[in-house]
C-alpha positions in Angstrom: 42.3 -94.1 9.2 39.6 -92.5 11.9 42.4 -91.1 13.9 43.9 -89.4 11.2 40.9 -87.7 10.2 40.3 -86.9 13.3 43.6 -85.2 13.4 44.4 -81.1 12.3 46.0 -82.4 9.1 43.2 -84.5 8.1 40.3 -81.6 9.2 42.4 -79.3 6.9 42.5 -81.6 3.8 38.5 -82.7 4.6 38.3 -79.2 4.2 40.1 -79.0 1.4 38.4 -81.3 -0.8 35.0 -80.2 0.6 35.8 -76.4 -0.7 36.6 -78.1 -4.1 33.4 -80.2 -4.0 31.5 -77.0 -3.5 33.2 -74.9 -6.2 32.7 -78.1 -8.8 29.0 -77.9 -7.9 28.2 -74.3 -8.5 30.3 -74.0 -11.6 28.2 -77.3 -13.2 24.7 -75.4 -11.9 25.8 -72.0 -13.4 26.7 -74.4 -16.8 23.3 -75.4 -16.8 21.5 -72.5 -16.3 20.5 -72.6 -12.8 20.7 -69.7 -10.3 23.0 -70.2 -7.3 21.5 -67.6 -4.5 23.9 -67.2 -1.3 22.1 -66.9 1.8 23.2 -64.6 4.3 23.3 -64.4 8.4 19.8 -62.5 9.4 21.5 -60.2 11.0 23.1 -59.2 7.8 20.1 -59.5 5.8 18.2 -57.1 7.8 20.5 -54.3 7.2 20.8 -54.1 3.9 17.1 -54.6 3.6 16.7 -51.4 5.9 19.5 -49.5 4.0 18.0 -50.6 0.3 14.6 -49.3 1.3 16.0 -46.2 3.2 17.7 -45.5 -0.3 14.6 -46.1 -2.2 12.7 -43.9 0.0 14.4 -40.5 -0.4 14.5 -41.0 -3.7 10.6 -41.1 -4.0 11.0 -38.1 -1.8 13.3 -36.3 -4.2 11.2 -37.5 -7.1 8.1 -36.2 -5.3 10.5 -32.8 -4.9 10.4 -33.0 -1.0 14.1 -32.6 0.6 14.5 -35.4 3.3 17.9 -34.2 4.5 19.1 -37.0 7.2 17.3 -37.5 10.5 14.9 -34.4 9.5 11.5 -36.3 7.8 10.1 -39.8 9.6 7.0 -40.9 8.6 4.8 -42.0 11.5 3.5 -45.9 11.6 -0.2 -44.4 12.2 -1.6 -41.8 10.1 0.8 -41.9 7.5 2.2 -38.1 8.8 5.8 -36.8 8.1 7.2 -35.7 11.3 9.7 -33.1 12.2 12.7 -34.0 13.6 14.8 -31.8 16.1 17.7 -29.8 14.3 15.0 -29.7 10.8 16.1 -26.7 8.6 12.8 -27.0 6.4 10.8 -29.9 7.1 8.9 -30.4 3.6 10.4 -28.6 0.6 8.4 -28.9 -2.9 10.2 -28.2 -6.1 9.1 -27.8 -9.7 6.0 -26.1 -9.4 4.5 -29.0 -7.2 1.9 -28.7 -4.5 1.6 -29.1 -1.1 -2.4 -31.0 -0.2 -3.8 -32.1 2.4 -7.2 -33.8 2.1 -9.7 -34.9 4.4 -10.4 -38.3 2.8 -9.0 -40.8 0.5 -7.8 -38.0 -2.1 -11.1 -36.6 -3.4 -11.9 -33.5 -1.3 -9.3 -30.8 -0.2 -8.8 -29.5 3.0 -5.5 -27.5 2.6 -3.1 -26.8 -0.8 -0.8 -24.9 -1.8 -0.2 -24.9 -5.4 3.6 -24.9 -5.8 2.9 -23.0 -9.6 1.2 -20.0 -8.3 2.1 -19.6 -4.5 -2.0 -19.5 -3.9 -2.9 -21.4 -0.3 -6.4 -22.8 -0.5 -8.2 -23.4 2.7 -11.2 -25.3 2.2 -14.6 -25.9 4.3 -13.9 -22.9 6.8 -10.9 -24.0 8.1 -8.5 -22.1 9.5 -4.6 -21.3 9.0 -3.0 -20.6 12.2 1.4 -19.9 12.5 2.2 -20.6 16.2 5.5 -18.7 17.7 5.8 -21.7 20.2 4.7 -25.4 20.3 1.4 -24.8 19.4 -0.2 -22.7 22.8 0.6 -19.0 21.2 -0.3 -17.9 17.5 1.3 -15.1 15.8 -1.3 -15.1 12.5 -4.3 -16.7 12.2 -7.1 -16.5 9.7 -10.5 -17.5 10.4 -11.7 -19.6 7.5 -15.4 -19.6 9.1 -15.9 -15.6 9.1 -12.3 -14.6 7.1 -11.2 -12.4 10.4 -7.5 -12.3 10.5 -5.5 -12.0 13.5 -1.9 -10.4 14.0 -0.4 -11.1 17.3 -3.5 -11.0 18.7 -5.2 -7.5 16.8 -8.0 -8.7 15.2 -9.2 -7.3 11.4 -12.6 -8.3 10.3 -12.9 -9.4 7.0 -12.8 -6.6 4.7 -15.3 -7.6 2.3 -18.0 -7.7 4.4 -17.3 -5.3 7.3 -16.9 -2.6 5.0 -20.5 -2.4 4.7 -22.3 -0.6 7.7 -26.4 -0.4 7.8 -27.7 2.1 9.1 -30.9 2.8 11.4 -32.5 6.7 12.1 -30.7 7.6 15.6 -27.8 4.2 15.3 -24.2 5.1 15.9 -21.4 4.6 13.2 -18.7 2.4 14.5 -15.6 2.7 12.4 -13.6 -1.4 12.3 -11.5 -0.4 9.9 -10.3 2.5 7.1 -13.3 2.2 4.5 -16.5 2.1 5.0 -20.0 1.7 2.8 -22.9 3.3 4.5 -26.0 1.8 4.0 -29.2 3.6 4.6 -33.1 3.1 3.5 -34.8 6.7 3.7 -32.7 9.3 6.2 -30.8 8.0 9.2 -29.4 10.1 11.7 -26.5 9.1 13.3 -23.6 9.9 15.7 -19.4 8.7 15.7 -18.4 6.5 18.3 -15.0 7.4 20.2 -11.6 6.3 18.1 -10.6 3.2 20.8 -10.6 0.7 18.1 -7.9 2.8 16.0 -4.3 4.4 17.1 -4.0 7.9 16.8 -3.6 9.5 13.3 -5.7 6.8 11.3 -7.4 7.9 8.7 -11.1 6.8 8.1 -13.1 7.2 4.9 -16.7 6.8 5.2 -19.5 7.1 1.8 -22.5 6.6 1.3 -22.9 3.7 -1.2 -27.3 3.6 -0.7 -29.6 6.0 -2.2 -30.5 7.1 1.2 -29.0 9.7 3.2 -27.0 9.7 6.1 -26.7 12.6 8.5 -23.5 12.7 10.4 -24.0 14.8 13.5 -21.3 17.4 14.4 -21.4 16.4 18.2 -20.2 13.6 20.9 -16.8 12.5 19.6 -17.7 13.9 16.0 -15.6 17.5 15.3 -16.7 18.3 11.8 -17.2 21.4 9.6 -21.4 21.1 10.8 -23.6 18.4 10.2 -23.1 16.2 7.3 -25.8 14.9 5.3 -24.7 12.6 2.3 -26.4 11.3 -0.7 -25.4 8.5 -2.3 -21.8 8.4 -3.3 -21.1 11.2 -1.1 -17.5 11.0 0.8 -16.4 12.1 4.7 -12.7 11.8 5.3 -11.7 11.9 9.1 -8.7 11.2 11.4 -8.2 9.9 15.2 -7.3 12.3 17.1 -7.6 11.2 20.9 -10.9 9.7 21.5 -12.5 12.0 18.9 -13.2 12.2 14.9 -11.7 15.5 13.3 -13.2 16.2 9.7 -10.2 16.2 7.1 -13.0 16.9 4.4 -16.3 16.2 2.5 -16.8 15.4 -1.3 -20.7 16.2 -2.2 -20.7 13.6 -5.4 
């Protein structure tokens, strides 16, 4: 008897019966109500856990409205960031009016948005927004958040807000930064144009006095006016760059 179990024929009907054993088994469980779970080779396990939760992942990314095409979004193990990978078309994409934060804490205070409804990009605590043209070494725009200077390509524009406004002193020399200007003067100040090397030639310059002083524009140096001009308040002088020197385009006495 032990050699003929021993034997193919005998391994093939041990087999057999075992198969039909087993089958006998789970069908009586299942009759009773129990659950039969099938347990798989590690190996095996492991991929389909990485496969269910790859699946389950982009779609809280599409829920969230953020594309993750393949191979172009992995989050880093530290930080929590979304990296982009090589060959991304857009890296983040929000859809349905959703926006884009970044805070600086556990969700309370702001740092960066974008508010998918409106388009408007919030940068808060004087931050800045920098776009690099290379990896990081060379911007192309940049806006200051600390003093609201903007820089193209490296040209500098003050904010216009508060660069507009110029104070004046008796014997001071008016600057231009930009094409409007509010002079600002407390009795009479007499004052001279510096030369046009902040501006290319042909810009146009509009200068008034906003105070309820008045400013006296000498017709000298790198001024080439119609005479000396002396505004009151609200007064306008309209000039253009021409070389290194202001030509007077015209003067509104208000």
């Amino acid at each position: 008897m032990r050699e003929w179990l021993a034997s193919e024929q005998g391994k093939k009907v041990v087999s057999l019966v075992g198969s039909v054993l087993l089958t006998f088994v789970v069908s009586l469980a299942a009759i009773y109500g129990y659950d039969i779970g099938v347990v798989q080779p590690q190996g095996a396990r492991l991929s389909a856990s990485i496969a269910t939760q790859g699946t389950a992942i982009n779609t809280l990314l599409n829920d969230l409205g953020i594309e993750s095409p393949s191979g172009n979004i992995g989050a880093q193990s530290l930080g929590g960031g979304i990296v982009c990978k090589a060959g991304s078309t857009n890296c983040v994409t929000s859809k349905y009016g959703r926006s884009i934060a970044i805070y600086s804490d556990n969700g309370s205070t702001v740092k960066f948005k974008v508010d998918g409804a409106t388009g408007n990009t919030n940068i808060n605590g004087g931050g800045a927004l920098t776009v690099y043209s290379d990896g990081g070494s060379t911007y192309a725009f940049k806006v200051d958040g600390a003093t609201g200077n903007r820089w193209v390509s490296g040209l500098e524009s003050a904010n216009p807000t508060t660069a507009r406004l110029m104070a004046l002193s008796d014997g001071g020399v008016i600057t231009p930064t930009q094409s409007y200007h509010d002079l600002l003067a407390s009795g009479t100040a007499t004052v001279t144009l510096a030369s046009t090397a902040n501006f290319t030639e042909g810009t146009l310059v509009t200068l008034i006095n906003a105070s309820s002083g008045t400013v006296v524009i000498q017709d000298s140096g790198n001024a080439v006016l119609a005479g000396n001009w002396t505004g009151g308040q609200y007064d306008v002088l309209r000039l253009r760059a021409v070389g290194a020197r202001w030509i007077e385009l015209g003067r509104s006495d208000n």
